[in-house]
N, C-alpha and C positions, 0 to 999 in steps of 0.2 A: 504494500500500500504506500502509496506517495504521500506527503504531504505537498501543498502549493503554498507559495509564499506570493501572499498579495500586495501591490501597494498600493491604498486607496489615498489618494487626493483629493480635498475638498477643494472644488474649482473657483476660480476670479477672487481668491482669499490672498492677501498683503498681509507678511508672509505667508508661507504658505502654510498650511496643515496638513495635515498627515498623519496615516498610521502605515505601518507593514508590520500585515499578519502571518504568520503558518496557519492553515485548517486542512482538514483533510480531504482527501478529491471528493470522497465519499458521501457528505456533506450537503446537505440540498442547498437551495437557494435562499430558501426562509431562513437556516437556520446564520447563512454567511450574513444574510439582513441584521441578525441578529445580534453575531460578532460585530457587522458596523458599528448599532445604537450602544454595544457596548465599549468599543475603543473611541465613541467619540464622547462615551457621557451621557448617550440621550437616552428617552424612555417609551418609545416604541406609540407615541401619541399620533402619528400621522401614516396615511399610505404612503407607499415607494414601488419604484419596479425598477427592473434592471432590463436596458437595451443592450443584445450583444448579437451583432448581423442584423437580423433580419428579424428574430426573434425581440416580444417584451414578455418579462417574466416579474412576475407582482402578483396580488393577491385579484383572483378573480371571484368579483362579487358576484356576477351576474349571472350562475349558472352556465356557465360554457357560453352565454350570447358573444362574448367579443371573442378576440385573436390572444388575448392573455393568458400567458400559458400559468397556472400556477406552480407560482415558487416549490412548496411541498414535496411537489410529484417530481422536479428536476433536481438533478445531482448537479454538481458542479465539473465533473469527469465528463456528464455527456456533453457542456458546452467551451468549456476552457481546458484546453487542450495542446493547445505552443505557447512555449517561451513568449515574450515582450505581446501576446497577443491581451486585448483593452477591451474593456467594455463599459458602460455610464450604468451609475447607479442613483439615480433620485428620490428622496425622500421629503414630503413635506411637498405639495404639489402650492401649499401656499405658500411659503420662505421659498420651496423650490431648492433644496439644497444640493446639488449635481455633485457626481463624484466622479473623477475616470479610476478606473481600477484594472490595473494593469499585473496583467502572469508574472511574475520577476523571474521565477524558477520553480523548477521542482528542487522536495528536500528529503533527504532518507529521514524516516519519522524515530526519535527519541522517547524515551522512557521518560515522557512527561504529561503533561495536560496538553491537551487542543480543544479550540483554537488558543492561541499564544499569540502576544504583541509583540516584535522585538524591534522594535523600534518606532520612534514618532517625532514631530514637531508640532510644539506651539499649545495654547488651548483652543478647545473646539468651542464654537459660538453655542452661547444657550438656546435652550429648545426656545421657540415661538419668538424671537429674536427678531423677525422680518427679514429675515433672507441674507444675500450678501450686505445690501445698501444698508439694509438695519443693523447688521454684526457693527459697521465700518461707524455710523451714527455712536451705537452702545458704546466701542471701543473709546469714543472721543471722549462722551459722558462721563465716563467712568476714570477715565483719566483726567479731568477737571472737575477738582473738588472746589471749583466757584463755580460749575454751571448749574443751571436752576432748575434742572433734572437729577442733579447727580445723588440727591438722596433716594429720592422715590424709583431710581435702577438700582441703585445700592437693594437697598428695600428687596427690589420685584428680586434682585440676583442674588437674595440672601447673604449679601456680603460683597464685596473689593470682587475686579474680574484683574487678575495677571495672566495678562498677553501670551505672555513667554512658558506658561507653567505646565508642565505635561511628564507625568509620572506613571514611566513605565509600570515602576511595582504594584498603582493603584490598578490600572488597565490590566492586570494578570492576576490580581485579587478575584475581582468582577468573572475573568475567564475562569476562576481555578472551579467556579459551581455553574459553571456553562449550562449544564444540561439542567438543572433547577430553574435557572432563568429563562429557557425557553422553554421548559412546560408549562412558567407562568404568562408568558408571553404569550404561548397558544390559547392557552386560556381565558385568555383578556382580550382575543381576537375573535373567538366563538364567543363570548360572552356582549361583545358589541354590534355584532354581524344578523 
């Protein structure tokens, strides 16, 4: 069994952010959605789908009516498949948060947990944020403590936002109960649906 190391890019983000994961090919699609909200911090409050060719894979509401393949039923073996081959991953069709995520390599797999972070940049913008323009607004907010928002983001963001802050150990905390967090996940997906 292979593991894939991915690296996702949150796109039109100054700097940039980023994570690069290991998971396993084996893996479906929902469950890498999954690994996303949790290397970037989020909580799994909006839809998303992943375009790769020709194919979009997300969650299909509508009983089979569209072209959506769902995520679930796809591994990630039947569509990523070469080296440096990319695909977009969007989450939040209101923020809109585009991602490219790109094959880096295959890895012979370790006597450890999957998925694994092993590396990142930056902090990831808060959920419900408004998108890139709203991350780039927050960012400013939150770094002048004389403007006339910056308590009430303080407030909304439960605290100070640092730019720069991104802690592998916390992002592999979160992965070390992978499989708990996405049967909550699923959970709360039948439970809304």
């Amino acid at each position: 069994m292979s593991v894939l190391e991915l690296k996702i890019t949150l796109l039109d983000t100054k700097p940039s952010v980023y994570r690069t994961i290991h998971i396993e090919k084996t893996r479906s699609f929902y469950d890498l959605h999954v690994a996303i909200q949790l290397a970037f911090g989020w909580q799994n409050y909006h839809l998303y789908e992943f375009r790769i060719n020709e194919d979009i894979i997300g969650e299909n509401e509508f009983d089979g009516e569209t072209d959506v393949l769902e995520s679930s039923d796809i591994l990630l073996s039947q569509k990523l498949i070469f080296e440096k081959q990319k695909c977009l991953y969007t989450y939040d069709f209101g923020d809109n948060w585009e991602h490219k995520i790109e094959l880096v390599k295959f890895v012979e797999p370790k006597k450890t947990f999957y998925p694994q972070c092993v590396k990142g940049a930056k902090n990831a913008p808060p959920e419900d944020c408004g998108g890139v323009w709203g991350f780039e607004e927050f960012k400013a907010i939150m770094k002048d403590k004389k403007h006339p928002q910056h308590k009430e983001m303080k407030e909304w963001n439960d605290g100070l936002f640092d730019e720069d802050f991104f802690a592998l150990a916390l992002v592999n905390k979160a992965f070390e109960s992978f499989d708990a967090t996405l049967k909550e996940f699923k959970e709360h997906d039948e439970d809304t649906m």
